[in-house]
C-alpha positions in Angstrom: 0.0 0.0 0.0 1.5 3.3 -0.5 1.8 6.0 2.0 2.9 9.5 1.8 4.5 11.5 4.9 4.3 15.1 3.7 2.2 16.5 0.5 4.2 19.1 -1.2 1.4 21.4 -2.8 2.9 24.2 -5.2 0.7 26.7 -6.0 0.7 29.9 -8.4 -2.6 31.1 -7.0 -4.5 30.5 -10.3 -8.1 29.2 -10.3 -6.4 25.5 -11.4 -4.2 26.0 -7.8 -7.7 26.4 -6.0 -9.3 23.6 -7.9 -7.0 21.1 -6.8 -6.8 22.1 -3.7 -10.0 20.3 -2.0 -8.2 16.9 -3.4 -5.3 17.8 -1.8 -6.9 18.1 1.3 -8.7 14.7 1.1 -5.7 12.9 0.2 -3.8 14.2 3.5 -6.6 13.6 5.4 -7.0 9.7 3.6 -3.1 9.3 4.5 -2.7 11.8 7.7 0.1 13.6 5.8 0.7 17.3 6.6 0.7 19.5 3.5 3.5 21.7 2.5 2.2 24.4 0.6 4.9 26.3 -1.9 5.1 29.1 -3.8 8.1 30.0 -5.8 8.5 34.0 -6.5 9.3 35.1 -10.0 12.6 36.8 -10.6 12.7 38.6 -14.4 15.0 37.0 -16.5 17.2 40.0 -16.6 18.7 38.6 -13.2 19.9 35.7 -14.6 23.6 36.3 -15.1 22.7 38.8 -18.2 25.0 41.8 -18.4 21.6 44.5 -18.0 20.9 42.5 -14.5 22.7 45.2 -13.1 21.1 47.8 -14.1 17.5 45.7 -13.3 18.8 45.3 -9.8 17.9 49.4 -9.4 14.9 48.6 -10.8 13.4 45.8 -9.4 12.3 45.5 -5.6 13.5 41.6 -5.3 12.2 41.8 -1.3 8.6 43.6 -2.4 8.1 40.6 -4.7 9.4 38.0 -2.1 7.1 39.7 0.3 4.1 39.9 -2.2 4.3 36.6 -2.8 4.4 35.4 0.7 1.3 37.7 1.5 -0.2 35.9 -1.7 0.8 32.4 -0.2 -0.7 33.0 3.4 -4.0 34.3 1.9 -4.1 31.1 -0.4 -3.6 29.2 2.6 -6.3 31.0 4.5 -9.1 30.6 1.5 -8.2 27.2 0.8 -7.3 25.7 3.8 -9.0 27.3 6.6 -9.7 24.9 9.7 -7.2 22.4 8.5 -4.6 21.1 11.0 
């Protein structure tokens, strides 16, 4: 029989992310996993070892979209998985 210990759940916050998520549930609850529930923030290209990343770097607020994204995760987690241990 398989089992699982942890559930990793990435989510982008798009209306597939919240569809899914009610099976998600039921499966840790079917195999009392805890769910780990990811998000990964998007860095522009630019940063990528381009020579303009520099120049991006003035630009872009990397902690403001770190930050948005982990506001956007905890409300996810609230909507979605509200009274869930």
């Amino acid at each position: 029989m398989i089992t699982f210990k942890r559930i990793l759940f990435p989510v982008d916050f798009s209306a597939e992310s919240r569809a899914v998520a009610p099976s998600v549930k039921a499966m840790a609850r079917r195999f009392g996993a805890p769910i780990v529930v990811m998000h990964v923030v998007d860095l522009p290209p630019t940063w990528f070892g381009s020579p303009e990343a520099a120049s991006w770097a003035a630009v872009i607020n990397a902690d403001g979209l770190r930050e948005a994204g982990q506001v956007g995760l905890n409300r996810f987690i609230e909507q979605e998985f509200a009274g869930e241990q």
